[in-house]
C-alpha positions in Angstrom: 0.0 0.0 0.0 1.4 3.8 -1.2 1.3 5.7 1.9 -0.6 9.2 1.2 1.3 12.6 1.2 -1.2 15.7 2.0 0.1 18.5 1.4 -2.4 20.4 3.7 -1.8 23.9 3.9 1.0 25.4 1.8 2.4 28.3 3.6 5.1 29.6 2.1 7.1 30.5 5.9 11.1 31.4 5.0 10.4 31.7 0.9 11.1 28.0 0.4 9.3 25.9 3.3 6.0 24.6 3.6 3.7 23.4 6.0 2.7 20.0 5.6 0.4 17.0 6.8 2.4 13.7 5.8 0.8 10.2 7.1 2.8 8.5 10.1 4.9 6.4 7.2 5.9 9.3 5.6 6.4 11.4 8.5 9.0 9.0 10.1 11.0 8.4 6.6 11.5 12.3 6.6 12.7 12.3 10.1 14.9 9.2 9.1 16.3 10.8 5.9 16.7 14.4 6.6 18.4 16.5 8.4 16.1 18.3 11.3 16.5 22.6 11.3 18.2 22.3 7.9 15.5 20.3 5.5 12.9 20.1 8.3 11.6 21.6 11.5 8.6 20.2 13.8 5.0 22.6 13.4 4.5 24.1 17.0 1.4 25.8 17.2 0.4 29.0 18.9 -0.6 26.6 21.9 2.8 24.9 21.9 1.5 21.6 20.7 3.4 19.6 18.4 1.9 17.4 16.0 4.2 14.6 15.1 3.1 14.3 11.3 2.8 18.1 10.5 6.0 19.5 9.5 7.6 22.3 8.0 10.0 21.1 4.8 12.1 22.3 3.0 10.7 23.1 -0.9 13.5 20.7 -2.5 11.4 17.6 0.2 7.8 18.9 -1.5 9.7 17.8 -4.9 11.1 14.5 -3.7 7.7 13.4 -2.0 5.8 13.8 -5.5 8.4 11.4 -7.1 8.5 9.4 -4.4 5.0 9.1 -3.4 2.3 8.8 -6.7 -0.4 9.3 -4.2 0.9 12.6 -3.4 -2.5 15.1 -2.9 -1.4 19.0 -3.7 -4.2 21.0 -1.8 -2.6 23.8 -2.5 -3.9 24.4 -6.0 -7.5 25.2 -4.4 -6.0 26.9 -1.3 -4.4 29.7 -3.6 -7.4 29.8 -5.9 -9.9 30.1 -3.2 -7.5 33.6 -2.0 -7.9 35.6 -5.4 -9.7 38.8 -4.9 -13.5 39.4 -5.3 -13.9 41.9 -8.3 
């Protein structure tokens, strides 16, 4: 079974990292493979909870999961259409 990749909410934080909402699979082959503060850092909300599959990654990651990962689900498509201006 492909694990899935959600990208949930694409914040662009730094000009190149994203917040993300990988599956538990995912999530601990990032950990395993990367590099933590330099290709990925753990989301800490405003409550300082951390949620163990939400990350921020590094944009050069985002590329590598949708190779990696056919399942990969880009939400971000609708999140920046849904922000265009009313005319």
């Amino acid at each position: 079974m492909v694990p899935q990749v959600d990208v949930n909410l694409l914040l662009e934080l730094d000009n190149s990292w994203y917040l993300v909402s990988l599956s538990r699979e995912v999530s601990n082959w990032v950990r395993q493979t990367y590099k933590e503060d330099i290709q990925w850092r753990e989301y800490i909300d405003g409550d300082w909870q951390i949620y163990y599959n939400r990350l921020e990654i590094d944009s050069k990651i985002i590329s590598i999961l949708r190779l990696k990962y056919p399942s990969f689900i880009d939400n971000t498509l609708r999140w920046k259409q849904s922000m265009k201006p009313l005319k």
